[in-house]
mmCIF file as Biopython writes it, N, C-alpha, C and O atoms, coordinates in Angstrom:
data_model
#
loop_
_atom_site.group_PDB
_atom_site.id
_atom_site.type_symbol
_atom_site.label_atom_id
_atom_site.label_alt_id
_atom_site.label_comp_id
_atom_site.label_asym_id
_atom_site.label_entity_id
_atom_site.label_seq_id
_atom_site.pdbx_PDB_ins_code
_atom_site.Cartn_x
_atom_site.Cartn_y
_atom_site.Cartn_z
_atom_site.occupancy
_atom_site.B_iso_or_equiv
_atom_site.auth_seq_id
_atom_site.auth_asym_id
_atom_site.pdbx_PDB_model_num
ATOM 1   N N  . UNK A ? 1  ? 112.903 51.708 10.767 1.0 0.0 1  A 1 
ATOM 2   C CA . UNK A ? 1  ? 113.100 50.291 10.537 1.0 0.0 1  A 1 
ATOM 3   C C  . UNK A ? 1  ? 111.986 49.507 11.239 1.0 0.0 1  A 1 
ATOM 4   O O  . UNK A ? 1  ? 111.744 49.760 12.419 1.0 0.0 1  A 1 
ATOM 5   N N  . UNK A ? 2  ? 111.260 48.524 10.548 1.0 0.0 2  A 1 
ATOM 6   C CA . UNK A ? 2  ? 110.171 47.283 11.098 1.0 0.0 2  A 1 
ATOM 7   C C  . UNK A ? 2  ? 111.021 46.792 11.847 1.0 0.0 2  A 1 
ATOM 8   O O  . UNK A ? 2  ? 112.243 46.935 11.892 1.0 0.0 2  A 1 
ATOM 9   N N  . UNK A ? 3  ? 109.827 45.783 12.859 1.0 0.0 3  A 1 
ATOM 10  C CA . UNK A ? 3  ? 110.481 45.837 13.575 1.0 0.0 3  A 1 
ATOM 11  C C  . UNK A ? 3  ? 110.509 44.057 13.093 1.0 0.0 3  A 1 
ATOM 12  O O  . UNK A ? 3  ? 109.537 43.577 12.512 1.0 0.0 3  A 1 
ATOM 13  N N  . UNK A ? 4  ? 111.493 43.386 13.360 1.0 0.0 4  A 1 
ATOM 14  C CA . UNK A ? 4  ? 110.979 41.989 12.870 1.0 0.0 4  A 1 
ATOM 15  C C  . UNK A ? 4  ? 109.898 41.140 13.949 1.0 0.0 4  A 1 
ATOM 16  O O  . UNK A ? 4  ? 109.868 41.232 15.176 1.0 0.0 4  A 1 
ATOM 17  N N  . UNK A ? 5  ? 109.110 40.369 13.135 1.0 0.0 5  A 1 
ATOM 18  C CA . UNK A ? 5  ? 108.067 39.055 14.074 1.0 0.0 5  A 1 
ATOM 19  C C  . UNK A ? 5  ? 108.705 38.265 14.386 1.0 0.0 5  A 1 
ATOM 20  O O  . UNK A ? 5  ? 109.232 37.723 13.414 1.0 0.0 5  A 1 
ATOM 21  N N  . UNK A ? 6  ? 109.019 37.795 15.437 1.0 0.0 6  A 1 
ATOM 22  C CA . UNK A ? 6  ? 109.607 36.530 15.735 1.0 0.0 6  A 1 
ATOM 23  C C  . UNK A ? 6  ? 108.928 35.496 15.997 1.0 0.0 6  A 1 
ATOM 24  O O  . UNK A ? 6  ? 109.455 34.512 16.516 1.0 0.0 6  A 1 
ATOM 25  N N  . UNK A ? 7  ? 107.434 35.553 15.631 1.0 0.0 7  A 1 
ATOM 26  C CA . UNK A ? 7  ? 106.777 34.284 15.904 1.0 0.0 7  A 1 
ATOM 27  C C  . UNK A ? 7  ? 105.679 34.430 14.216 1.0 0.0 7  A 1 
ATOM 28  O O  . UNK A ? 7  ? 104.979 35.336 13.764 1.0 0.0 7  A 1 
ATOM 29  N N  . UNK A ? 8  ? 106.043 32.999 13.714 1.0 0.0 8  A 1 
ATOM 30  C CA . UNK A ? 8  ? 105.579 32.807 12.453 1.0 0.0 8  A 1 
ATOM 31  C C  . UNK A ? 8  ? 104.511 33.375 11.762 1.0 0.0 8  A 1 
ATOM 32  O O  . UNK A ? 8  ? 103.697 32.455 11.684 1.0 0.0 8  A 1 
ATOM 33  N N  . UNK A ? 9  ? 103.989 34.465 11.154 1.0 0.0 9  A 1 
ATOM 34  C CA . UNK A ? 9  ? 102.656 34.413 10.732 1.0 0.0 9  A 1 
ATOM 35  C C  . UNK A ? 9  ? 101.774 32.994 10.616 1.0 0.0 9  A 1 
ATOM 36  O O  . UNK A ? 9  ? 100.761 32.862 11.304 1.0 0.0 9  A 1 
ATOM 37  N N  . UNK A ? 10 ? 102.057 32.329 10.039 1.0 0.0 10 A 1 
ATOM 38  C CA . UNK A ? 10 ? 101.322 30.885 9.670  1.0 0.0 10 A 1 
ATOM 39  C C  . UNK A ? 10 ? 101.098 30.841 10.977 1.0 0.0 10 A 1 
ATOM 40  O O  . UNK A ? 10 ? 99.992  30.301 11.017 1.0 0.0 10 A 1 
ATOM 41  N N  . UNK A ? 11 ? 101.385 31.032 11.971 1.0 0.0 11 A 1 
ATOM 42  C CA . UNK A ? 11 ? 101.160 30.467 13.765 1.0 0.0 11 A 1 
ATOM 43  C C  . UNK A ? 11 ? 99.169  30.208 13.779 1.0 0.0 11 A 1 
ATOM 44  O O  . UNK A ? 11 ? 98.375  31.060 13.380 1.0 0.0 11 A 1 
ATOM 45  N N  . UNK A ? 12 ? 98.852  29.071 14.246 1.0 0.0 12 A 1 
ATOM 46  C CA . UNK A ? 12 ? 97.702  28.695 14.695 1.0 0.0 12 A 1 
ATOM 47  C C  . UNK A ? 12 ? 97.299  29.245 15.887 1.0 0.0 12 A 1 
ATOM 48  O O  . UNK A ? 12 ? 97.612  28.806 16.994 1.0 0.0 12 A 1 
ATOM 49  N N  . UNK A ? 13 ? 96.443  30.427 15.619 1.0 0.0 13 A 1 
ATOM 50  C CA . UNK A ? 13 ? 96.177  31.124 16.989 1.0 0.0 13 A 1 
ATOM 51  C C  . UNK A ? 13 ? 95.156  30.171 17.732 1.0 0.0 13 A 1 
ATOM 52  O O  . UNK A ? 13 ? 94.220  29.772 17.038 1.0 0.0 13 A 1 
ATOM 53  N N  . UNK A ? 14 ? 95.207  29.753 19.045 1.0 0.0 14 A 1 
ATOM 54  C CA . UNK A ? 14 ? 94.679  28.790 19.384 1.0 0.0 14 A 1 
ATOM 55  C C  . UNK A ? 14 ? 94.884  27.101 20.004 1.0 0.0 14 A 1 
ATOM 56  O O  . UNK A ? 14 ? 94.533  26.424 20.971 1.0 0.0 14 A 1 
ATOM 57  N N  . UNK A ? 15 ? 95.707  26.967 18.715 1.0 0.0 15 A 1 
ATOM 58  C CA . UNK A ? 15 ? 95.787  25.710 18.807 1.0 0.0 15 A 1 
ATOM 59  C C  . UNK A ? 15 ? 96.124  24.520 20.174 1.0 0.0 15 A 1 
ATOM 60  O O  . UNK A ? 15 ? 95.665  23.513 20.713 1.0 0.0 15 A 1 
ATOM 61  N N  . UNK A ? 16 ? 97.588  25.765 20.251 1.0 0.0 16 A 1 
ATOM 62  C CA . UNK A ? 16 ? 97.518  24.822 22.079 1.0 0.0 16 A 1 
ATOM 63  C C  . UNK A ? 16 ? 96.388  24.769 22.924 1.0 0.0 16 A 1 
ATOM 64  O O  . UNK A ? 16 ? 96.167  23.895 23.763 1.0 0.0 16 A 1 
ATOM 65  N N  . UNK A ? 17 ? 95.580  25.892 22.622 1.0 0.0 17 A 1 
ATOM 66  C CA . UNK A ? 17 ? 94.751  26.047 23.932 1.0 0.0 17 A 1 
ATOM 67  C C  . UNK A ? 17 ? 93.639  24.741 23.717 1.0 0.0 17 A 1 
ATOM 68  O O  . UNK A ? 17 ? 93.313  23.945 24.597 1.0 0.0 17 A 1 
ATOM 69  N N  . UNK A ? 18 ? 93.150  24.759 22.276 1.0 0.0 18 A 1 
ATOM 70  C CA . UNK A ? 18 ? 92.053  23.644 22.078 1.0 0.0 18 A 1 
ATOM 71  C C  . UNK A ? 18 ? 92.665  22.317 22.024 1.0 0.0 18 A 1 
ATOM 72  O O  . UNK A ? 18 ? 92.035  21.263 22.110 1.0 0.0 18 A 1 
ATOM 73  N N  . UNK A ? 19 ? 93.999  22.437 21.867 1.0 0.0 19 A 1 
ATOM 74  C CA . UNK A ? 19 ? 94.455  20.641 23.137 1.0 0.0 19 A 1 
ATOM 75  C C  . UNK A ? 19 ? 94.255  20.450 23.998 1.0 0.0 19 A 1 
ATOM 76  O O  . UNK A ? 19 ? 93.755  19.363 24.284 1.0 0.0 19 A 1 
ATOM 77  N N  . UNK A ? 20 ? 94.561  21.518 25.061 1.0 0.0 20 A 1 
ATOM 78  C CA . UNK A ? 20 ? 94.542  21.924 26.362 1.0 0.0 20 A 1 
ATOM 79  C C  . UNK A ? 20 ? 92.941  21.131 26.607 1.0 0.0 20 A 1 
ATOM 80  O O  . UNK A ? 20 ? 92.632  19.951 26.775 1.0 0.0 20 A 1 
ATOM 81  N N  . UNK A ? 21 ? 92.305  22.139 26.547 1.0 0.0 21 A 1 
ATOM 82  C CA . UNK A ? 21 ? 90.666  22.111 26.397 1.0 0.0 21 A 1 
ATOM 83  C C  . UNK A ? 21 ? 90.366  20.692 26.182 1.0 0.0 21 A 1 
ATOM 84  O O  . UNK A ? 21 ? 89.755  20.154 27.105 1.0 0.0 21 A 1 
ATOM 85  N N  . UNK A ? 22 ? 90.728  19.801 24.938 1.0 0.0 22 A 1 
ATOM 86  C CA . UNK A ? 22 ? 90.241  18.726 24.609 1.0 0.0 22 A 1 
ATOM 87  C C  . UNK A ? 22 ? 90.588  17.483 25.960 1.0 0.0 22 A 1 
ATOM 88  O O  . UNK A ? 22 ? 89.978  16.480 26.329 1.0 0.0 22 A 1 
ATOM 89  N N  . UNK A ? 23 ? 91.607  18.015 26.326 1.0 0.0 23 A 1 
ATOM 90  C CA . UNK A ? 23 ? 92.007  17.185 27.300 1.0 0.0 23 A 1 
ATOM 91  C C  . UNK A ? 23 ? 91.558  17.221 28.691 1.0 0.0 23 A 1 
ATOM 92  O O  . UNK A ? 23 ? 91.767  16.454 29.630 1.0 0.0 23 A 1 
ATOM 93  N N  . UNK A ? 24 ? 90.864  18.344 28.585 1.0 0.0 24 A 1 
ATOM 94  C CA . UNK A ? 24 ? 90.118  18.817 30.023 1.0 0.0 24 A 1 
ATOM 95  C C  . UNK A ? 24 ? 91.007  19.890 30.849 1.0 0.0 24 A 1 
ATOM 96  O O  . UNK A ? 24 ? 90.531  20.401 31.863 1.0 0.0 24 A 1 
ATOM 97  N N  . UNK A ? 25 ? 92.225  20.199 30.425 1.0 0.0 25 A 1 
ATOM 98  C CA . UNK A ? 25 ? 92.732  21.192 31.212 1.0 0.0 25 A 1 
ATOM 99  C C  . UNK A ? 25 ? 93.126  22.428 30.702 1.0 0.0 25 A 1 
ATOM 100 O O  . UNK A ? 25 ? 93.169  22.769 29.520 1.0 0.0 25 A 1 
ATOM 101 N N  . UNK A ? 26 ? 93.485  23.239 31.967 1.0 0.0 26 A 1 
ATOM 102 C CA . UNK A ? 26 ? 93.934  24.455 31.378 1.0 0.0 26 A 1 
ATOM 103 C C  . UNK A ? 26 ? 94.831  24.441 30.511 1.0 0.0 26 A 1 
ATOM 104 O O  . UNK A ? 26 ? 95.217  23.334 30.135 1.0 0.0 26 A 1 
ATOM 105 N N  . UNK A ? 27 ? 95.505  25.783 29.866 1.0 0.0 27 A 1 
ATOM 106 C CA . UNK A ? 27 ? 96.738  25.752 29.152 1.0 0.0 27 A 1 
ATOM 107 C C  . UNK A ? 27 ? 98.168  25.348 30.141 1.0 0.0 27 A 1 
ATOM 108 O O  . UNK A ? 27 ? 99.037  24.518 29.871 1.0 0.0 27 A 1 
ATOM 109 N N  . UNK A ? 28 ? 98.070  26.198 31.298 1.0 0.0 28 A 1 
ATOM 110 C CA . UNK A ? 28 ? 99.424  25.813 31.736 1.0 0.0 28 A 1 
ATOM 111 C C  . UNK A ? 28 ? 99.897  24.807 32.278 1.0 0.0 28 A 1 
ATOM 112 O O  . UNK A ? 28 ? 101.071 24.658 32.619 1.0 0.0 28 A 1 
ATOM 113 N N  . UNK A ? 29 ? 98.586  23.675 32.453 1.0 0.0 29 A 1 
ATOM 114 C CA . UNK A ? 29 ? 98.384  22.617 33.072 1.0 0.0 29 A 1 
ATOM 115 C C  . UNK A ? 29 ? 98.688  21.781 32.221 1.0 0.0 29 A 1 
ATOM 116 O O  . UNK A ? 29 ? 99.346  20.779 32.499 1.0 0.0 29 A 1 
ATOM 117 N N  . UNK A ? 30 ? 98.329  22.012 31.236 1.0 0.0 30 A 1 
ATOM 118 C CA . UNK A ? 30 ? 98.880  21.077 29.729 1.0 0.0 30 A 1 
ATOM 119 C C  . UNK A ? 30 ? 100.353 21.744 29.329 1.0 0.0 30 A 1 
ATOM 120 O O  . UNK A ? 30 ? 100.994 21.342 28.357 1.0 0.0 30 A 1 
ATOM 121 N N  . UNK A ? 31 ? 100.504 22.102 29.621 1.0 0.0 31 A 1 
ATOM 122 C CA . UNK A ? 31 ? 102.286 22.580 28.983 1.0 0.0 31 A 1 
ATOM 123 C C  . UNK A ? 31 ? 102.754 22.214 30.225 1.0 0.0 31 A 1 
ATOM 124 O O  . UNK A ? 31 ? 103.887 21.914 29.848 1.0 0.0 31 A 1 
ATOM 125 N N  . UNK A ? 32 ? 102.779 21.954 31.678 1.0 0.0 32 A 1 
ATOM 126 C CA . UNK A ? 32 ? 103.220 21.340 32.337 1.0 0.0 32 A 1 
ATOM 127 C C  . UNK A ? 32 ? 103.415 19.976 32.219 1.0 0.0 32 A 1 
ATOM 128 O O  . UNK A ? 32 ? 104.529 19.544 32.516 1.0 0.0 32 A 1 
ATOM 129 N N  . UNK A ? 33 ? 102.093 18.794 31.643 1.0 0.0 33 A 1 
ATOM 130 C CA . UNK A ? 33 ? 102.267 17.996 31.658 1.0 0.0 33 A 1 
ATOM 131 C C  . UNK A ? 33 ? 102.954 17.516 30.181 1.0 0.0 33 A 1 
ATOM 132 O O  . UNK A ? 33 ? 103.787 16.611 30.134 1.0 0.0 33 A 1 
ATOM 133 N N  . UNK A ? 34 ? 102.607 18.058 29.298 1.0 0.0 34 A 1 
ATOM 134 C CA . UNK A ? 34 ? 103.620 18.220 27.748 1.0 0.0 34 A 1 
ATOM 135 C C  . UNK A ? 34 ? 105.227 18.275 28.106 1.0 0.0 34 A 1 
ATOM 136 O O  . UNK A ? 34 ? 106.164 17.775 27.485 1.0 0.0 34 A 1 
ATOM 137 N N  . UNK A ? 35 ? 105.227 19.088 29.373 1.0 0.0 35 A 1 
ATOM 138 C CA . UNK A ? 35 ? 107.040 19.039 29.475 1.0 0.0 35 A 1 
ATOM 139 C C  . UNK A ? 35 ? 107.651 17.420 30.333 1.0 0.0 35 A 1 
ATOM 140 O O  . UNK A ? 35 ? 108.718 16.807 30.308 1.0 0.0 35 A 1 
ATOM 141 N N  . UNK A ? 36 ? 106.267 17.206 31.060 1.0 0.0 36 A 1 
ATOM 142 C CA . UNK A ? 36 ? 106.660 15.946 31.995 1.0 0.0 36 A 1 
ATOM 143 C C  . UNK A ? 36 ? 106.295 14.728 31.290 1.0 0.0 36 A 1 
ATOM 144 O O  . UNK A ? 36 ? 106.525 13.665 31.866 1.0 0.0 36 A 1 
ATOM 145 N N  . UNK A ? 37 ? 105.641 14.707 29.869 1.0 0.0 37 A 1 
ATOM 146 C CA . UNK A ? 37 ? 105.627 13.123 29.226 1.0 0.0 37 A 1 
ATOM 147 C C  . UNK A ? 37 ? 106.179 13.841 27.403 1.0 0.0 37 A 1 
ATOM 148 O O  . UNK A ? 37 ? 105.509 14.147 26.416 1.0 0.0 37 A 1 
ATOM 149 N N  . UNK A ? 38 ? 107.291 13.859 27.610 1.0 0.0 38 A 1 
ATOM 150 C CA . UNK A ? 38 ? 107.559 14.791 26.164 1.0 0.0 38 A 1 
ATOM 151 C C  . UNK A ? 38 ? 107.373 13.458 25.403 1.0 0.0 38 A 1 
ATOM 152 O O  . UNK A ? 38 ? 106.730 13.677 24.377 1.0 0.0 38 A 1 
ATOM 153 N N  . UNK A ? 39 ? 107.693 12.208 25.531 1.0 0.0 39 A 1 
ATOM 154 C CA . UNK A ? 39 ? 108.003 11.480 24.459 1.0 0.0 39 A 1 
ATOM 155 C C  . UNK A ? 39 ? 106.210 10.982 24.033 1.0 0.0 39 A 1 
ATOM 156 O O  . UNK A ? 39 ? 105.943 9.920  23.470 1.0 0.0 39 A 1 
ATOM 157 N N  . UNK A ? 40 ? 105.579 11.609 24.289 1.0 0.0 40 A 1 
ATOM 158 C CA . UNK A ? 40 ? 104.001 11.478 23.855 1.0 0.0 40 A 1 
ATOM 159 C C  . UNK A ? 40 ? 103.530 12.281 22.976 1.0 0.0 40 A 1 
ATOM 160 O O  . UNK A ? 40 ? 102.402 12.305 22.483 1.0 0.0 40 A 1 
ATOM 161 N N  . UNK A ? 41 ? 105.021 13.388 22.663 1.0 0.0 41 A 1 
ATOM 162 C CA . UNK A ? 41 ? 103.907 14.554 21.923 1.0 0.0 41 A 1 
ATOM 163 C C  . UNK A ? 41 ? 105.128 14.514 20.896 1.0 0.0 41 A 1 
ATOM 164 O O  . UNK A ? 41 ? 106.264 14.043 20.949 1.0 0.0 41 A 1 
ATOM 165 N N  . UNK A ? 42 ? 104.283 15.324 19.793 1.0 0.0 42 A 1 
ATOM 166 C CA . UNK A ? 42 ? 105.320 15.828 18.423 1.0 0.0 42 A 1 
ATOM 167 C C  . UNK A ? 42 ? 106.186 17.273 18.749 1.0 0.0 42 A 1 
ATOM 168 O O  . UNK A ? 42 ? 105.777 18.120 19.543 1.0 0.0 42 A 1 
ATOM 169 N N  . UNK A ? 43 ? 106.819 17.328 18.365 1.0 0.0 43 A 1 
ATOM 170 C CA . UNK A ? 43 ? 107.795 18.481 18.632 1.0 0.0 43 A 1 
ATOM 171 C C  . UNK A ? 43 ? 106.996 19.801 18.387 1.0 0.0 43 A 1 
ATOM 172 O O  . UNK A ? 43 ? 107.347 20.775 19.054 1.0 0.0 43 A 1 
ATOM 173 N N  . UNK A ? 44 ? 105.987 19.943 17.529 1.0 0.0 44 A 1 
ATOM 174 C CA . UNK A ? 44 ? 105.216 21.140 17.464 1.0 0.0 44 A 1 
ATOM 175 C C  . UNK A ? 44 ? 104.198 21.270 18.805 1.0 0.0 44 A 1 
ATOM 176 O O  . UNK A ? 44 ? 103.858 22.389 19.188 1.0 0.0 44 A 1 
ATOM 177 N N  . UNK A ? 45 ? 103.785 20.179 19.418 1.0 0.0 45 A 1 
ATOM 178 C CA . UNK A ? 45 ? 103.154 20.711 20.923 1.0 0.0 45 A 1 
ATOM 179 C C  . UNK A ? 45 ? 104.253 20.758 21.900 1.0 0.0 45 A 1 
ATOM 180 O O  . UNK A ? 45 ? 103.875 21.309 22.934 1.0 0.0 45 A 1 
ATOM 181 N N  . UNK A ? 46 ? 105.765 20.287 21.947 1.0 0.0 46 A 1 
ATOM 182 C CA . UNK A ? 46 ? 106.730 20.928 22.843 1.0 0.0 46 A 1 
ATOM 183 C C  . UNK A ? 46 ? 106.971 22.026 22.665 1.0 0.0 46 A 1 
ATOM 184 O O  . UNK A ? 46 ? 107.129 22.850 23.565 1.0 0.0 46 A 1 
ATOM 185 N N  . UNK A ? 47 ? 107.052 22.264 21.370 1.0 0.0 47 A 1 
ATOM 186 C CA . UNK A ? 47 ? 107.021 23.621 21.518 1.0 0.0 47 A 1 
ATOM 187 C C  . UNK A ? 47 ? 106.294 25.366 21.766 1.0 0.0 47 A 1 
ATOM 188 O O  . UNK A ? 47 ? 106.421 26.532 22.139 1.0 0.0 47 A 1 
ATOM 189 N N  . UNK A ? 48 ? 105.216 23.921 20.990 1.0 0.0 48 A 1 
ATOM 190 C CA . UNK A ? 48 ? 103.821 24.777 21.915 1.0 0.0 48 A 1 
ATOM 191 C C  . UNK A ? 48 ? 104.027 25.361 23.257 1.0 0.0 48 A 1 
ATOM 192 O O  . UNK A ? 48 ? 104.180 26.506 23.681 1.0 0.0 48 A 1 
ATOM 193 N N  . UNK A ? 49 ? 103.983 24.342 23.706 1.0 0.0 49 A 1 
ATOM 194 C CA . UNK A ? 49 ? 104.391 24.347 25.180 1.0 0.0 49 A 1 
ATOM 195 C C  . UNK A ? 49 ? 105.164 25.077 25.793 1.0 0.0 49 A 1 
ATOM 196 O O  . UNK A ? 49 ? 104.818 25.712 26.789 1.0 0.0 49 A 1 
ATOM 197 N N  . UNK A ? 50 ? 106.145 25.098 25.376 1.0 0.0 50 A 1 
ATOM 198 C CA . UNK A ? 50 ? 107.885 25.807 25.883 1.0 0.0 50 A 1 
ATOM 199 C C  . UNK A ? 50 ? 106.862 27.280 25.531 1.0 0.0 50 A 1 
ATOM 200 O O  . UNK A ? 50 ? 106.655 27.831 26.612 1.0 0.0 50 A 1 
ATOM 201 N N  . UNK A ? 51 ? 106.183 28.059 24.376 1.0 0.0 51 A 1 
ATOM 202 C CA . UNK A ? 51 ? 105.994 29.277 24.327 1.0 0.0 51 A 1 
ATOM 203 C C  . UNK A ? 51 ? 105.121 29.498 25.004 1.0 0.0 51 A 1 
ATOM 204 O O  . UNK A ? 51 ? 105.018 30.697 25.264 1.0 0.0 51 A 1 
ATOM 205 N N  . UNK A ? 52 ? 104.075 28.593 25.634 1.0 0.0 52 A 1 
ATOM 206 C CA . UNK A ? 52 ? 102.809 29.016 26.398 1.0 0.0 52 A 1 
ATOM 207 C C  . UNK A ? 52 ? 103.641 29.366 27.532 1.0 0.0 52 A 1 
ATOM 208 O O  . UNK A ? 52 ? 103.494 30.479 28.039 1.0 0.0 52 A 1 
ATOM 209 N N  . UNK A ? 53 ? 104.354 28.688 27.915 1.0 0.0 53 A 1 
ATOM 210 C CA . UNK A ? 53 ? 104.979 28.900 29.614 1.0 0.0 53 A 1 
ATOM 211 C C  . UNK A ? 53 ? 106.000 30.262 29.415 1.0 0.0 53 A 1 
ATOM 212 O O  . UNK A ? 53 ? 105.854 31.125 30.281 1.0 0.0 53 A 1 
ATOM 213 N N  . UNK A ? 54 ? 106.645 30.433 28.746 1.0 0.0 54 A 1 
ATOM 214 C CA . UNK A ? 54 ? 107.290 31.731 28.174 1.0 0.0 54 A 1 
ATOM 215 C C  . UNK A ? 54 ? 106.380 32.685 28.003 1.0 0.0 54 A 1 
ATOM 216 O O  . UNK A ? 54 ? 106.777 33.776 28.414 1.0 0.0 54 A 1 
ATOM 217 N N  . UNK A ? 55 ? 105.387 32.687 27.585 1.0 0.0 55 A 1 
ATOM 218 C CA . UNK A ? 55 ? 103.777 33.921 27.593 1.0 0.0 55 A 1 
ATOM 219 C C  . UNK A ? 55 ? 103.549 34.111 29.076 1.0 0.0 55 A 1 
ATOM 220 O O  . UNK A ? 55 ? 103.367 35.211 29.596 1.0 0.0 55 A 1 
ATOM 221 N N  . UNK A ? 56 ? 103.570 33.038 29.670 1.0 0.0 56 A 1 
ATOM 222 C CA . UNK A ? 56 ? 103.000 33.133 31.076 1.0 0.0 56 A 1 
ATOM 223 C C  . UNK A ? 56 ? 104.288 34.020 31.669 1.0 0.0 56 A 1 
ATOM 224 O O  . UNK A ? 56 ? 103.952 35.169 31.955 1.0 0.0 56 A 1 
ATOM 225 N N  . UNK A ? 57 ? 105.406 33.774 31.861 1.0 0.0 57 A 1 
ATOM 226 C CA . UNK A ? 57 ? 106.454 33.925 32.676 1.0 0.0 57 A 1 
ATOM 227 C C  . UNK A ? 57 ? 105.946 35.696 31.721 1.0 0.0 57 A 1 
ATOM 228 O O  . UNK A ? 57 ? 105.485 36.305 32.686 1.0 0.0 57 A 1 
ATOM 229 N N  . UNK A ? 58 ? 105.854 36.386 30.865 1.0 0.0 58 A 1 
ATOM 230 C CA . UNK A ? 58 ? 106.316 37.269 30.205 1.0 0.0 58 A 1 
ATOM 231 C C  . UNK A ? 58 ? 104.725 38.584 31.238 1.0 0.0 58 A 1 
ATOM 232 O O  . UNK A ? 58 ? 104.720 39.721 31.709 1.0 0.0 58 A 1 
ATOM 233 N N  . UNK A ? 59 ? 103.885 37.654 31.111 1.0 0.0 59 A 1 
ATOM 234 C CA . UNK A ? 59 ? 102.738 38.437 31.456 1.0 0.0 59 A 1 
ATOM 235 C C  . UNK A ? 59 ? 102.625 38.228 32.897 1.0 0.0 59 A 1 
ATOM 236 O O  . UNK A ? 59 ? 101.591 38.705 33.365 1.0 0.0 59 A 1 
ATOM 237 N N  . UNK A ? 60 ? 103.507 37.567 33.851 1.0 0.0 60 A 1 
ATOM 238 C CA . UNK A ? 60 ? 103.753 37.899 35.128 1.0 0.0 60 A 1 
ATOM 239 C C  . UNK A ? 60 ? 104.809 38.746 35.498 1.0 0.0 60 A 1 
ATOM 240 O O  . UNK A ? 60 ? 104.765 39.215 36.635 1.0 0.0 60 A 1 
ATOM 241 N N  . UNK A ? 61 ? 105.696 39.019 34.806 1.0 0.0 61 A 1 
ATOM 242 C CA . UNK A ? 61 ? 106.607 39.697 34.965 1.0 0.0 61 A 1 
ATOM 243 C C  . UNK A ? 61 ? 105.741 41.418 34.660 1.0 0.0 61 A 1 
ATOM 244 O O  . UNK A ? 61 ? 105.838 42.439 35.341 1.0 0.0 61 A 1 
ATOM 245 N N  . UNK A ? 62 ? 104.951 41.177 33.418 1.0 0.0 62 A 1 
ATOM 246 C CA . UNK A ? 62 ? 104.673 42.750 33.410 1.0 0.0 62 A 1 
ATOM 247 C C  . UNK A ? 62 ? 103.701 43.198 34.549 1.0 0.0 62 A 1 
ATOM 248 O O  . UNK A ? 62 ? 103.455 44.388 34.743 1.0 0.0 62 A 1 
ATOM 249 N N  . UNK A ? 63 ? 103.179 42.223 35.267 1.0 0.0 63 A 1 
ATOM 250 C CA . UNK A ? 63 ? 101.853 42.417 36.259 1.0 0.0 63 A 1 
ATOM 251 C C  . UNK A ? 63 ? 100.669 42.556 35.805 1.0 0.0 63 A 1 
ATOM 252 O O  . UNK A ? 63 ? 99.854  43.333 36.303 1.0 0.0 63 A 1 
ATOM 253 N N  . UNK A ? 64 ? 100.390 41.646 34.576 1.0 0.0 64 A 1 
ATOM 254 C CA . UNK A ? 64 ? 99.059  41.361 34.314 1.0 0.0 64 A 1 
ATOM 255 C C  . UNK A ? 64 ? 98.644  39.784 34.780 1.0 0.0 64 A 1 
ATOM 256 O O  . UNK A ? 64 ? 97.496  39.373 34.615 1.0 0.0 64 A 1 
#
């Protein structure tokens, strides 16, 4: 049995990061501040967001 994707093919590889970038900061620095002014962003960079910090939490946990 496949195994299922749980994250969209259509997904914009990238995309948070070149907000991030445009804005002058890192990624987690921008999903920090995305969670602390939510009513500035569209629901597709909260959620951006919510998964960048979920990547992070996932790749500290494995010890990379």
């Amino acid at each position: 049995m496949a195994k299922k994707k749980w994250i969209p093919k259509d997904l914009d590889e990238g995309a948070f990061t070149r907000k991030a970038k445009a804005r002058g900061m890192g990624v987690q620095e921008f999903a920090r501040y995305v969670k602390a002014h939510p009513e500035k962003f569209d629901t597709k960079t909260k959620r951006q967001a919510n998964l960048a910090q979920t990547f992070a939490k996932l790749a500290k946990k494995r010890g990379k």
